[in-house]
Chimera marker file (.cmm) of the C-alpha trace (Angstrom):
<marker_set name="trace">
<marker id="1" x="64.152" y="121.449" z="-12.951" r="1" g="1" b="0" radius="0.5"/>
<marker id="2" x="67.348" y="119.587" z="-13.279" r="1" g="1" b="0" radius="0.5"/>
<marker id="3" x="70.952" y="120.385" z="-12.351" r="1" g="1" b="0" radius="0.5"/>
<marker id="4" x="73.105" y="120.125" z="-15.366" r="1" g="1" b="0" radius="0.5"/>
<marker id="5" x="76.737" y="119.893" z="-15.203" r="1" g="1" b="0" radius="0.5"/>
<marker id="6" x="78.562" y="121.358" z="-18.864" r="1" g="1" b="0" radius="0.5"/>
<marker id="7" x="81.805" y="119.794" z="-19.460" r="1" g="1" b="0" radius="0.5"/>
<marker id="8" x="83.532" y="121.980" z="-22.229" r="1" g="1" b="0" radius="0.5"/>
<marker id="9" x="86.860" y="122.864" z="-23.094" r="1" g="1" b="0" radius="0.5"/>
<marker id="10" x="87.929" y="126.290" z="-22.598" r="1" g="1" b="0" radius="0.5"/>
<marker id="11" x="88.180" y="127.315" z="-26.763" r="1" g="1" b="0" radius="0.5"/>
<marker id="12" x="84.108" y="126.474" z="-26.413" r="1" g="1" b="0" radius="0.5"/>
<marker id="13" x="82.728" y="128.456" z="-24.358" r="1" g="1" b="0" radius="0.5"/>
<marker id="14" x="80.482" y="130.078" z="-26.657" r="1" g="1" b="0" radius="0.5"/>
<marker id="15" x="79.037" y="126.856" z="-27.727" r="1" g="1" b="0" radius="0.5"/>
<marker id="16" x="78.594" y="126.342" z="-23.508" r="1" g="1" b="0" radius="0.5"/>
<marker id="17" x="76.605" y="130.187" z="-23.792" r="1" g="1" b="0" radius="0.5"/>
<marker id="18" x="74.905" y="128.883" z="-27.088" r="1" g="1" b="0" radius="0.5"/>
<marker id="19" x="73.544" y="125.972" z="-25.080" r="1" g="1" b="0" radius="0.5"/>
<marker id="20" x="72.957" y="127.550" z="-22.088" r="1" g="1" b="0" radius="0.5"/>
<marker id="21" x="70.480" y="130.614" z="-24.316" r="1" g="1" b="0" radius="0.5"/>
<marker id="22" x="68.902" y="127.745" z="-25.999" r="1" g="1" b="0" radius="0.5"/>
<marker id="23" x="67.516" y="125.946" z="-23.031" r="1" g="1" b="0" radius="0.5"/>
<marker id="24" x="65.831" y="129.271" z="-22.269" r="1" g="1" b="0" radius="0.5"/>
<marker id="25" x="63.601" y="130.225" z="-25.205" r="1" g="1" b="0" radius="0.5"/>
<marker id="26" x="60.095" y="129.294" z="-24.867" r="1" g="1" b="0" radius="0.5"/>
<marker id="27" x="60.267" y="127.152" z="-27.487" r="1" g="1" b="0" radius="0.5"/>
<marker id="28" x="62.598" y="124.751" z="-25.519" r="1" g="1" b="0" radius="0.5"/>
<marker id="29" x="61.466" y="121.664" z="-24.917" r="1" g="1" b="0" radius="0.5"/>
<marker id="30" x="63.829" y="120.914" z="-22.183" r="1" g="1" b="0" radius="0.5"/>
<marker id="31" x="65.072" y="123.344" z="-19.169" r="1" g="1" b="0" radius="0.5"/>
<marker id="32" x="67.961" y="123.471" z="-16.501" r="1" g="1" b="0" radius="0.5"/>
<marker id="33" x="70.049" y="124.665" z="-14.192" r="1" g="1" b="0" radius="0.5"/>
<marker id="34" x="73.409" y="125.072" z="-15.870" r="1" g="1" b="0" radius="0.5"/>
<marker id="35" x="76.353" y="124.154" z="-12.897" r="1" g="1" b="0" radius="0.5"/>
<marker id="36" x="79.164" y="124.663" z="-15.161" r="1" g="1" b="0" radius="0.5"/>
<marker id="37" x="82.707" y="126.103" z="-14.245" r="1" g="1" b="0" radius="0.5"/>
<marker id="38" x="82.518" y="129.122" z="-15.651" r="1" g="1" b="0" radius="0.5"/>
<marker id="39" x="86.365" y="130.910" z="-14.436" r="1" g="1" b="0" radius="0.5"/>
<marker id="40" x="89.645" y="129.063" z="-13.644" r="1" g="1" b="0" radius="0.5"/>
<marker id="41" x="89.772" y="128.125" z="-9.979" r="1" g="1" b="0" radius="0.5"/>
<marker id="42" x="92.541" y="127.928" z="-7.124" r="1" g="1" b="0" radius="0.5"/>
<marker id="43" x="94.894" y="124.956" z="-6.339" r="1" g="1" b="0" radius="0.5"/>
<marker id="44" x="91.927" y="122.825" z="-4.829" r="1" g="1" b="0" radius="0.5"/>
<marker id="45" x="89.684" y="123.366" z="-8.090" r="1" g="1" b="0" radius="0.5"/>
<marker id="46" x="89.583" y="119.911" z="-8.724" r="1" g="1" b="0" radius="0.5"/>
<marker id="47" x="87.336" y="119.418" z="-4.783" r="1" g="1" b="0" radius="0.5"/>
<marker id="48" x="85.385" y="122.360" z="-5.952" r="1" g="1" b="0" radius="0.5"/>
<marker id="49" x="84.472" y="120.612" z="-9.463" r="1" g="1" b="0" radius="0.5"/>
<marker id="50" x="84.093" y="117.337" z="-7.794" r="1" g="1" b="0" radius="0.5"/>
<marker id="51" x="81.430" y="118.701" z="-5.121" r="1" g="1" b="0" radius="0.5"/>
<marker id="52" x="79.866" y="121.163" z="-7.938" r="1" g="1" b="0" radius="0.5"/>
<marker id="53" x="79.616" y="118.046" z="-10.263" r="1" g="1" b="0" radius="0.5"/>
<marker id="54" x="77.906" y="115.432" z="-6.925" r="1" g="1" b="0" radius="0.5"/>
<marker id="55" x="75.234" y="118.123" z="-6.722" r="1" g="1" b="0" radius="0.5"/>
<marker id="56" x="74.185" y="117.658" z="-10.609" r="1" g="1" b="0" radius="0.5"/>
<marker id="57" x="71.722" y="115.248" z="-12.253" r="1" g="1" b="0" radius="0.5"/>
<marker id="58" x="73.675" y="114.956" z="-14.989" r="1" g="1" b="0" radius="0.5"/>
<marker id="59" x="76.497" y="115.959" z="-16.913" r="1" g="1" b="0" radius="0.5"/>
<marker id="60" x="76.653" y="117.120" z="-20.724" r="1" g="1" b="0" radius="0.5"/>
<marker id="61" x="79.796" y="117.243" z="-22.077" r="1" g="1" b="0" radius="0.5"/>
<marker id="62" x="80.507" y="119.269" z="-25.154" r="1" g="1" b="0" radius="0.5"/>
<marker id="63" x="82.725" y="117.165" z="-27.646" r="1" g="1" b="0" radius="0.5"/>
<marker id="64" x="84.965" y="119.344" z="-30.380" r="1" g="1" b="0" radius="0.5"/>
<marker id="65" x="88.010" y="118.884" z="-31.552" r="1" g="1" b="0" radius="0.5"/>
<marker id="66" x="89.427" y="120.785" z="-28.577" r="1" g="1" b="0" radius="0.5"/>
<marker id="67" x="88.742" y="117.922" z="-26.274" r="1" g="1" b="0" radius="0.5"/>
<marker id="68" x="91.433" y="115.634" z="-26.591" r="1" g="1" b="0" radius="0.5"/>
<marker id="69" x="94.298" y="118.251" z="-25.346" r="1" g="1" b="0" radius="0.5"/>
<marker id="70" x="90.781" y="120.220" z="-22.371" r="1" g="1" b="0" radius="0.5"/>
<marker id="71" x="92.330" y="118.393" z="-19.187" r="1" g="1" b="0" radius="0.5"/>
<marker id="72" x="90.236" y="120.305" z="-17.034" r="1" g="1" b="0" radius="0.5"/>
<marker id="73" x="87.041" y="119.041" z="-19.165" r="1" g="1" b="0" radius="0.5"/>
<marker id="74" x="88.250" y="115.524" z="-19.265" r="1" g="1" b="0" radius="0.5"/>
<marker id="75" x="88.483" y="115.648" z="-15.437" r="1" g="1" b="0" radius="0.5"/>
<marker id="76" x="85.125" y="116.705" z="-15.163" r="1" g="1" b="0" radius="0.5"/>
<marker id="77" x="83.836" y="113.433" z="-17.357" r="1" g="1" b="0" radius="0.5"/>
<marker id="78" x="86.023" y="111.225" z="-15.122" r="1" g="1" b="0" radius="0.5"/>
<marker id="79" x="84.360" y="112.660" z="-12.110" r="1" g="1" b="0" radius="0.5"/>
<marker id="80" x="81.055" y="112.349" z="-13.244" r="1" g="1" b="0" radius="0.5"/>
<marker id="81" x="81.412" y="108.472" z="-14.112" r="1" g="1" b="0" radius="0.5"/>
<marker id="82" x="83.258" y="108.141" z="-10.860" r="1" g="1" b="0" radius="0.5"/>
<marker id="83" x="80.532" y="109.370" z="-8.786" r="1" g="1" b="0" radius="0.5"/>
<marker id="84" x="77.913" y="107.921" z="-11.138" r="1" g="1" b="0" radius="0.5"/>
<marker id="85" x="76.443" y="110.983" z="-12.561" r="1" g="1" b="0" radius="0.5"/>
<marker id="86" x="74.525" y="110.029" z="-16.165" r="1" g="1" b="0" radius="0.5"/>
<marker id="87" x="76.898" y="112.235" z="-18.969" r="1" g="1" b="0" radius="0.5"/>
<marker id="88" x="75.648" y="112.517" z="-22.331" r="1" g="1" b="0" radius="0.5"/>
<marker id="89" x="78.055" y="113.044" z="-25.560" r="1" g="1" b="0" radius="0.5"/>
<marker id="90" x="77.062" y="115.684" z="-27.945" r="1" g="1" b="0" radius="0.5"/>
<marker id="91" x="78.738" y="117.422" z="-30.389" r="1" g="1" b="0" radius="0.5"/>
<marker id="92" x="77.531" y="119.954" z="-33.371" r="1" g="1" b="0" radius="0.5"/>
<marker id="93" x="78.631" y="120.414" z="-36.552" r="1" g="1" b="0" radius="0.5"/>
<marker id="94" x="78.944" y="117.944" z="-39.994" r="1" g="1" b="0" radius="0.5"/>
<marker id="95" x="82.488" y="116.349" z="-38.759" r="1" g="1" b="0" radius="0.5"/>
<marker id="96" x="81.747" y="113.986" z="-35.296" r="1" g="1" b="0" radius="0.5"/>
<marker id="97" x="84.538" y="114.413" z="-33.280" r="1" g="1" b="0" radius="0.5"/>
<marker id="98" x="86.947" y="111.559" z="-31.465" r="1" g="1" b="0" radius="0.5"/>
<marker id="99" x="86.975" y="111.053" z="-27.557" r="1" g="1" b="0" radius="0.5"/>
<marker id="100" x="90.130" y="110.839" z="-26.196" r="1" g="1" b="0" radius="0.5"/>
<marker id="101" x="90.581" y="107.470" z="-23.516" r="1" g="1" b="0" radius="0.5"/>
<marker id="102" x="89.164" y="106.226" z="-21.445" r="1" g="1" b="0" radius="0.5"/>
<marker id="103" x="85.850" y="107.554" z="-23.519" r="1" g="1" b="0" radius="0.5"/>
<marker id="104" x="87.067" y="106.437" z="-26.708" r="1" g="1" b="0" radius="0.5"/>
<marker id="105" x="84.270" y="103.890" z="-27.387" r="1" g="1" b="0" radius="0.5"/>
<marker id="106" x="81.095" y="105.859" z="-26.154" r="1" g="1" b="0" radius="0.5"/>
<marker id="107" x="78.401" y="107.028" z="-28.120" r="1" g="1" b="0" radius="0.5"/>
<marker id="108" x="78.525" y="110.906" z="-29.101" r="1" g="1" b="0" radius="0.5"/>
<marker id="109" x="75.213" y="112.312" z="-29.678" r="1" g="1" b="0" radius="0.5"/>
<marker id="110" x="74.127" y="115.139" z="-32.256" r="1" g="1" b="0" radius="0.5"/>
<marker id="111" x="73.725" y="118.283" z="-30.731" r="1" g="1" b="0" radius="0.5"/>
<marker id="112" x="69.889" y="119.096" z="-31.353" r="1" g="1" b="0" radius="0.5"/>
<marker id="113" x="66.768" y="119.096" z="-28.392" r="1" g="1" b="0" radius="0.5"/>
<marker id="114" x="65.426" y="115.724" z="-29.276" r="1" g="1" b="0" radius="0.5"/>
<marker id="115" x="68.327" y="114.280" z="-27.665" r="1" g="1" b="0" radius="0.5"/>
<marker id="116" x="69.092" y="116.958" z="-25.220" r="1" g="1" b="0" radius="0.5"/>
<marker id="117" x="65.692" y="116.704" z="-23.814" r="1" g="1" b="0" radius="0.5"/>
<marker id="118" x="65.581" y="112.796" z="-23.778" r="1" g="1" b="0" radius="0.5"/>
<marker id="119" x="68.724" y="112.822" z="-21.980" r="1" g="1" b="0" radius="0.5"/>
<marker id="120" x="67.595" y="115.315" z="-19.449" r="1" g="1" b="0" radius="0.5"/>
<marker id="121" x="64.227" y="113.613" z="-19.258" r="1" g="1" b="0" radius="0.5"/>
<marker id="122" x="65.861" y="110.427" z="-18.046" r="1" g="1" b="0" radius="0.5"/>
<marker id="123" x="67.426" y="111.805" z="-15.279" r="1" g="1" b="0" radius="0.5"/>
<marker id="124" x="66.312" y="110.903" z="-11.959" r="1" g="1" b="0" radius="0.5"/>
<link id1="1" id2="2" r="1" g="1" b="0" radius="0.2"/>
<link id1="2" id2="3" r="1" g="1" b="0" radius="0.2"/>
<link id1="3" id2="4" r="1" g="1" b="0" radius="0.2"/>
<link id1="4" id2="5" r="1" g="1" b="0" radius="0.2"/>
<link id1="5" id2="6" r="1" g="1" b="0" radius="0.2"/>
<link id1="6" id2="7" r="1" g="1" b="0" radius="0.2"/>
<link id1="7" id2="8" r="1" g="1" b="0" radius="0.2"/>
<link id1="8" id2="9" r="1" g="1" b="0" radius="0.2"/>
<link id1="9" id2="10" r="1" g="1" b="0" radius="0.2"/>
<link id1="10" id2="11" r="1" g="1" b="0" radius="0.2"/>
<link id1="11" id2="12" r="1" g="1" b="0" radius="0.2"/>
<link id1="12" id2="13" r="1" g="1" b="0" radius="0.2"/>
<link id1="13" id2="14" r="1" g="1" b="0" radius="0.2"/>
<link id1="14" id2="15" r="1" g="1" b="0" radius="0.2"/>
<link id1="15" id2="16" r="1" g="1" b="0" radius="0.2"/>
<link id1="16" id2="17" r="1" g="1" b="0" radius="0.2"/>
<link id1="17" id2="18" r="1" g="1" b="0" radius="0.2"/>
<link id1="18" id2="19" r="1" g="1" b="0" radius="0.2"/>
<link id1="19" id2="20" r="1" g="1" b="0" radius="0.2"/>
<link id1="20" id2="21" r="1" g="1" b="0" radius="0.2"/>
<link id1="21" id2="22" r="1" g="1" b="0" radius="0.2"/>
<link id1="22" id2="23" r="1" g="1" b="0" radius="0.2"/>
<link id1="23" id2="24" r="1" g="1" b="0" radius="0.2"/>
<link id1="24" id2="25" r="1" g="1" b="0" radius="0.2"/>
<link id1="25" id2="26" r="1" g="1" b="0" radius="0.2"/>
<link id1="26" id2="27" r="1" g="1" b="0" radius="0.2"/>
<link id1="27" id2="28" r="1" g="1" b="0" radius="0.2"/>
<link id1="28" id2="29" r="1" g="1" b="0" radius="0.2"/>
<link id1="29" id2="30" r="1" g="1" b="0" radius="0.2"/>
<link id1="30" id2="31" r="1" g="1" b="0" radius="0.2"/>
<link id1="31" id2="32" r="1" g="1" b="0" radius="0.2"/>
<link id1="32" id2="33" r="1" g="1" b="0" radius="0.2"/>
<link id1="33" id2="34" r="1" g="1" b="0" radius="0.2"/>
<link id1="34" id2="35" r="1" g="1" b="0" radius="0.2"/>
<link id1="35" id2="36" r="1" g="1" b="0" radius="0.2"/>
<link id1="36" id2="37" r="1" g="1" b="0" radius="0.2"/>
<link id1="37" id2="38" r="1" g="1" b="0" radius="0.2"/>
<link id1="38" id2="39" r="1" g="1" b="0" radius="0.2"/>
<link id1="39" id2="40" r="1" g="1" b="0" radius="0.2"/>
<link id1="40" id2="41" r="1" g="1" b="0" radius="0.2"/>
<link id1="41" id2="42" r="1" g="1" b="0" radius="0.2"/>
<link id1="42" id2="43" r="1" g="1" b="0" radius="0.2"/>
<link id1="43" id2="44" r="1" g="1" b="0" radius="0.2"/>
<link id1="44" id2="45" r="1" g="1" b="0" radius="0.2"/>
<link id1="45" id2="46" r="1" g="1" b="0" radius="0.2"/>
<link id1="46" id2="47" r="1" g="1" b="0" radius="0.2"/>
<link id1="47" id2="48" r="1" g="1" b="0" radius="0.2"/>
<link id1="48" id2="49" r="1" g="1" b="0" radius="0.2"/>
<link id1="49" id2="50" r="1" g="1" b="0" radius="0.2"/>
<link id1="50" id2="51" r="1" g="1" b="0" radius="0.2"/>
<link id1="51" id2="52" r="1" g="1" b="0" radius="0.2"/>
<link id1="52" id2="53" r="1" g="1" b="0" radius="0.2"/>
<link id1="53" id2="54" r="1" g="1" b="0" radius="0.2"/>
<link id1="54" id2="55" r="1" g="1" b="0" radius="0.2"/>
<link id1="55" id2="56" r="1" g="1" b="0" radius="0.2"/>
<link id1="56" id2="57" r="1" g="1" b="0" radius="0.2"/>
<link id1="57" id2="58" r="1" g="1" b="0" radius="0.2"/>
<link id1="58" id2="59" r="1" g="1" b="0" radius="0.2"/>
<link id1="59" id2="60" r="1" g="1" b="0" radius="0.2"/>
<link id1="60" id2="61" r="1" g="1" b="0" radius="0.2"/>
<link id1="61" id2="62" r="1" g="1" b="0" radius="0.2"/>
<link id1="62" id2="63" r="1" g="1" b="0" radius="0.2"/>
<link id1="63" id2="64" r="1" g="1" b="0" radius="0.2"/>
<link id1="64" id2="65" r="1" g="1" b="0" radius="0.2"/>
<link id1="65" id2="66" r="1" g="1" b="0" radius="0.2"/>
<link id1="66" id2="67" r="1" g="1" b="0" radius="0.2"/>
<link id1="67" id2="68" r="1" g="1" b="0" radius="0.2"/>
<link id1="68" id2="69" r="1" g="1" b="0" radius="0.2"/>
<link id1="70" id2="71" r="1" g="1" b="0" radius="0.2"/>
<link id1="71" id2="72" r="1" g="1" b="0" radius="0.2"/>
<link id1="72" id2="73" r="1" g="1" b="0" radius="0.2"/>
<link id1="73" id2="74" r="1" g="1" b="0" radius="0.2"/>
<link id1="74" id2="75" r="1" g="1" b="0" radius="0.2"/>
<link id1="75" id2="76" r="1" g="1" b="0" radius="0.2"/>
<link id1="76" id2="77" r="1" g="1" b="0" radius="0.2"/>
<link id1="77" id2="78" r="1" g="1" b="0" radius="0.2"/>
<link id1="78" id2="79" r="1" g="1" b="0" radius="0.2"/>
<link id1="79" id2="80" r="1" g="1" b="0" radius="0.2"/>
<link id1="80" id2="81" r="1" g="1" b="0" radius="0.2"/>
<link id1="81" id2="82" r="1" g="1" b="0" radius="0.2"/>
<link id1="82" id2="83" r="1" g="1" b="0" radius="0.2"/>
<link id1="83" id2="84" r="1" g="1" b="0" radius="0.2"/>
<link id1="84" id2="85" r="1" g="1" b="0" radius="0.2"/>
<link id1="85" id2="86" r="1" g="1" b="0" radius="0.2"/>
<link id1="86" id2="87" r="1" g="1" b="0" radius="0.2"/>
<link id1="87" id2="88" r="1" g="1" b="0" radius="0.2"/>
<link id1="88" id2="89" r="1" g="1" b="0" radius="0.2"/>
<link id1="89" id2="90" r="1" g="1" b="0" radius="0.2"/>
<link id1="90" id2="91" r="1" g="1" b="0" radius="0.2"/>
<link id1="91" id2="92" r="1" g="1" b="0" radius="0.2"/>
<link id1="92" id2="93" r="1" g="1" b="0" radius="0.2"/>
<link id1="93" id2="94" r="1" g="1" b="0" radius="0.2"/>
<link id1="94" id2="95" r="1" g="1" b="0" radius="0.2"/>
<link id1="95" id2="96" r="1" g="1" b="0" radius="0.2"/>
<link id1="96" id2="97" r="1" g="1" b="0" radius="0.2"/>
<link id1="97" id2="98" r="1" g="1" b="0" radius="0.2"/>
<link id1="98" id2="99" r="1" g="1" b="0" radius="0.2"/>
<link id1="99" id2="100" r="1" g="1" b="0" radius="0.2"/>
<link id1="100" id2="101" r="1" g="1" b="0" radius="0.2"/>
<link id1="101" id2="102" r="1" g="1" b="0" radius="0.2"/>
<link id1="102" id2="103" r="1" g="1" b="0" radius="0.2"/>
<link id1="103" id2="104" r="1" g="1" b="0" radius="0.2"/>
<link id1="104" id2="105" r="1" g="1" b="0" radius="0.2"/>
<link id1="105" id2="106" r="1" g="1" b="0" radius="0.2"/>
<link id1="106" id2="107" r="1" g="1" b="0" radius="0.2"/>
<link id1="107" id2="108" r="1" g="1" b="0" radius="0.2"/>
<link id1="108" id2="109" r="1" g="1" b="0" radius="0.2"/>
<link id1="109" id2="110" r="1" g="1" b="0" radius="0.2"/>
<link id1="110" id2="111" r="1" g="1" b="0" radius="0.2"/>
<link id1="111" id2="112" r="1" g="1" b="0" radius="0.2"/>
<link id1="112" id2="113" r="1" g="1" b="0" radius="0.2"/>
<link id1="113" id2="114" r="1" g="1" b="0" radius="0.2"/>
<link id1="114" id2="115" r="1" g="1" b="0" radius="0.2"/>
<link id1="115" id2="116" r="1" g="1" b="0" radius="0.2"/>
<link id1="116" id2="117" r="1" g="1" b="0" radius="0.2"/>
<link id1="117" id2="118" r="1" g="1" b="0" radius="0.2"/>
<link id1="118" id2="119" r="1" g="1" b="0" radius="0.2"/>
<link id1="119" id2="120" r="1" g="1" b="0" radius="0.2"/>
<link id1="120" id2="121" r="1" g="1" b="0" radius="0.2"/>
<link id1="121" id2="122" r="1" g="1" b="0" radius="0.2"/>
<link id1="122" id2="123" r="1" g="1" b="0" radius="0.2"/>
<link id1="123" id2="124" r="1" g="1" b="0" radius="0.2"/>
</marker_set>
């Protein structure tokens, strides 16, 4: 099983639950261990997120239009492409959402399980 890593802002957390339920139905075609930062921590959450987010196989990172202004979840994509953790872009909804910089120009995928499990799948 894989140690996934959700990078959401904080107005998204049900779409983080949603996620989180749909990996475990039996119809799933993909499974994980969801390492996400569930409640606000102290002045040295940022060492805490780095060393939760080291210990992950990967990192999927929630995109809405919340994203731009989620520092917190913006830190958490830095960190992952700093310490070379595979993220994956997904977003849901009919209107695809913009990355703010330094992500501007990535791919954002659709949020469905073909590409959740291929992404997972991948991951060493």
């Amino acid at each position: 099983m894989k140690r996934i890593f959700i990078a959401f802002a904080a107005e998204d957390m049900r779409s983080r639950d949603f996620l989180v339920g749909q990996s475990r139905l039996p119809s799933s075609p993909f499974e994980f261990v969801d390492m996400s930062v569930k409640e606000p921590w102290d002045s040295n959450w940022k060492e805490k997120c780095r060393r939760k987010i080291k210990g992950c196989d990967g990192v999927v990172a929630l995109i809405s239009r919340h994203t731009p202004a989620a520092n917190g979840q913006i830190f958490e994509m830095l960190t992952a492409e700093e310490e070379n953790i595979p993220v994956m872009f997904m977003y849901s909804g009919d209107a695809r959402p913009t990355l703010p910089y330094p992500f501007s120009n990535r791919r954002i995928n659709l949020w469905n399980w073909e590409n959740i499990r291929s992404f997972i799948s991948k991951l060493l």
